[in-house]
C-alpha positions as CSV (number, residue, x, y, z in Angstrom):
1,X,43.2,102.1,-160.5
2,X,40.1,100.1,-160.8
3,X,37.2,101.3,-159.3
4,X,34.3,99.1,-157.9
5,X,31.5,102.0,-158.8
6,X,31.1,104.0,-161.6
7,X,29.1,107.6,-161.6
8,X,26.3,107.9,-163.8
9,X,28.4,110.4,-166.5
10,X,31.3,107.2,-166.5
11,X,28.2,104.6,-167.6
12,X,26.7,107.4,-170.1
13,X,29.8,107.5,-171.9
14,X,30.5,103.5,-171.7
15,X,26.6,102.9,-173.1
16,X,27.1,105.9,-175.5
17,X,23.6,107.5,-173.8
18,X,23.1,110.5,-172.2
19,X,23.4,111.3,-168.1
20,X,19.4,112.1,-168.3
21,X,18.9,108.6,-170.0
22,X,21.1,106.7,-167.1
23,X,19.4,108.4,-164.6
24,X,15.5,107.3,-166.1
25,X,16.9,103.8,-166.3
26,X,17.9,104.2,-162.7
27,X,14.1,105.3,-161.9
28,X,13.1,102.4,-163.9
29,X,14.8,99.8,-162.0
30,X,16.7,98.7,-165.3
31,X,19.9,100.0,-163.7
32,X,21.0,99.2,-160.2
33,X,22.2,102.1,-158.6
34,X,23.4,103.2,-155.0
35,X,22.8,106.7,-154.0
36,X,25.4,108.3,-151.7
37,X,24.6,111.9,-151.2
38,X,23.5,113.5,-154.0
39,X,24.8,111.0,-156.2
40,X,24.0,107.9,-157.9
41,X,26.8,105.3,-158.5
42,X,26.7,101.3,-160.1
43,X,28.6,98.7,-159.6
44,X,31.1,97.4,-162.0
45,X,29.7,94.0,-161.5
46,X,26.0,94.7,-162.2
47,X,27.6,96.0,-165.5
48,X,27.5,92.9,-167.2
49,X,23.6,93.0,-167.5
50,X,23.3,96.5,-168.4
51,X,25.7,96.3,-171.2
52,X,24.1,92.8,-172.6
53,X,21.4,95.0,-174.2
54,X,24.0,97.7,-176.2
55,X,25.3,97.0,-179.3
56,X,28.7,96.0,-180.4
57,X,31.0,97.9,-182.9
58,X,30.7,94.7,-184.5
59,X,27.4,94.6,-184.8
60,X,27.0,98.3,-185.4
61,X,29.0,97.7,-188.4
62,X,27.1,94.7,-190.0
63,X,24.0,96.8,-189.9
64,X,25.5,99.6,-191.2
65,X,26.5,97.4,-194.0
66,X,23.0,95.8,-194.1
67,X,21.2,99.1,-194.7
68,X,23.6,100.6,-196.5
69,X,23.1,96.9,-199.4
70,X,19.4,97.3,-198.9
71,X,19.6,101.2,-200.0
72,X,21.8,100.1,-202.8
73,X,19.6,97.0,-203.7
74,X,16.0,98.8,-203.3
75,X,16.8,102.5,-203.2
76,X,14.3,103.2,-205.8
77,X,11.2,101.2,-204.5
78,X,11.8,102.7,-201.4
79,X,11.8,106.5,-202.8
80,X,8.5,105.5,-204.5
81,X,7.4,103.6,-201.2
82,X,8.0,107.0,-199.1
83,X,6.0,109.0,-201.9
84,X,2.8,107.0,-200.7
């Protein structure tokens, strides 16, 4: 079944964020949201926007690589770096 709203828990574990996190976006504005009772729920197609600003696994993974060359690369200079 595919649902036109999603509740703020469904978009916390889709943007990998906490509920208290979706909900201060909501205050923001950075999230469109409709409240209906109690409860705040978005649209699947405002989605789109919100999700342009997440990260990819993809991506995740180049920087992990990234890092994890620069570490190897500079590890020492940046021990001595964190000394200062």
């Amino acid at each position: 079944m595919d649902k036109k709203y999603l509740t703020t828990a469904e978009l916390a574990k889709l943007l990998g964020i906490s509920r208290i996190a979706v909900f201060k976006k909501i205050k923001s504005g950075k999230i469109k949201a409709k409240k209906i009772g109690r409860n705040f729920f978005i649209d699947r197609k405002n989605i789109g926007g919100i999700l342009d600003g997440t990260l990819t696994e993809k991506k995740k993974n180049e920087i992990d690589e990234a890092v994890r060359k620069t570490v190897r690369e500079y590890g020492e200079t940046l021990k001595l770096l964190g000394k200062e």
